[in-house]
Structures are given as structure tokens and as C-alpha cells.
N, C-alpha and C positions, 0 to 999 in steps of 0.2 A: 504493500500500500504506500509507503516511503517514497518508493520507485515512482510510481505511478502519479502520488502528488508532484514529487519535484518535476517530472515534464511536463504537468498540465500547467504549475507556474511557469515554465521555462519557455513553453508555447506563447501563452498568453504574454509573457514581457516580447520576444519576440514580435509580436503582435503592435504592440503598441509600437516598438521600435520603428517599426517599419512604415506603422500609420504616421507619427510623429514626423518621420523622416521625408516620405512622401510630403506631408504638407508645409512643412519647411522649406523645400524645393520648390513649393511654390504649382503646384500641380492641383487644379481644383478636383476635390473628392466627391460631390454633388452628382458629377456624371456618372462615376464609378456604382453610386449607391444600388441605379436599379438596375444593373448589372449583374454586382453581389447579391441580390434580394434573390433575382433571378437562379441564378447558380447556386443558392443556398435552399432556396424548395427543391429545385433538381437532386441536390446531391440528398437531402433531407429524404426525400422518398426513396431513393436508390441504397441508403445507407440504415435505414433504419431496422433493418435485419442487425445489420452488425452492431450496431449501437445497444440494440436488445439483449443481444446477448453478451458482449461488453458489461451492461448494466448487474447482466444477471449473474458474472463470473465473478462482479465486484461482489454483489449480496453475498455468494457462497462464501466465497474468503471471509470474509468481516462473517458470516454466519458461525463459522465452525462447528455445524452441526454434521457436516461427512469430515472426514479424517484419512489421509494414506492408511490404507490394509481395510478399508472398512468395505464389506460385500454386499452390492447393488442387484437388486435383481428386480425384473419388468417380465411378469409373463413367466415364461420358460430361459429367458433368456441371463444367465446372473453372472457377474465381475468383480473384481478387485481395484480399487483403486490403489495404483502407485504413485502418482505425483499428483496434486495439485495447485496449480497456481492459475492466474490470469490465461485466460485462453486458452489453458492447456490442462485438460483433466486425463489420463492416460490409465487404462486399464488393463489388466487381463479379463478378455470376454469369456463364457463359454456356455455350453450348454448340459 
């Protein structure tokens, strides 16, 4: 989670850097706006699978309610968890 905070600040100062920097130079942003508006519903529908589940890998960690060696099962279907982190939950499946 450490991880995770420092690049969203490090993104967001970024950000700003870049805004500031731009209109410093003297480049009006006004036209940019519906632009970005535009490309920001675009990418917002196209993305928002991943953002979901981004969200949901966040709940899990902060939840610590599954745990590495802890056995899943759906069905017929049951596993082991060996790693967990962001993005990446890895198991042994089997049946």
C-alpha cells in the first residue's frame, strides 16, 4: 500500500508540474479543456474494467481476510493461494 500511495502522489505532483509548466509558457489551456473532457469519458468507459478491479485488489489487501496457503474453492473447482498482492493473486488450481 506504501508503494502504491507514493506513485499516486508522485503522478499527481507530476501533474501539476506539467500543468504549471505549460501555462507558464504561456500556452492557453481553455482549448485543451474539451479535449481532455473528451478523452477522459473515452478512456473512463474503456478502462473501467480495470479500475474495478484495481479497486477490488486494493479492498482485498487492506481486507486480510484470504491469507497465502488459504484454500478457495467455487463449485468443484478449489486452490491455494500463494502470493498475494496488487494485481497479482497466484494459485495452485485443481480439481
Amino acid at each position: 500500500m506504501q508503494v502504491l500511495a507514493v506513485k499516486a502522489v508522485q503522478i499527481t505532483l507530476y501533474g501539476f508540474a506539467f500543468f504549471i509548466g505549460i501555462n507558464t509558457v504561456g500556452i492557453d489551456l481553455s482549448g485543451l479543456a474539451i479535449l481532455t473532457g473528451a478523452i477522459g469519458v473515452g478512456l473512463g468507459f474503456g478502462l473501467q474494467k480495470v479500475i474495478s478491479n484495481l479497486v477490488s485488489d486494493v479492498i482485498i489487501l487492506l481486507d486480510k481476510s484470504i491469507k497465502p496457503e488459504d484454500l478457495i474453492s467455487l463449485g468443484e473447482t478449489f486452490g491455494w493461494i500463494k502470493i498475494l498482492g496488487a494485481l497479482c493473486v497466484r494459485g495452485n488450481a485443481g480439481r
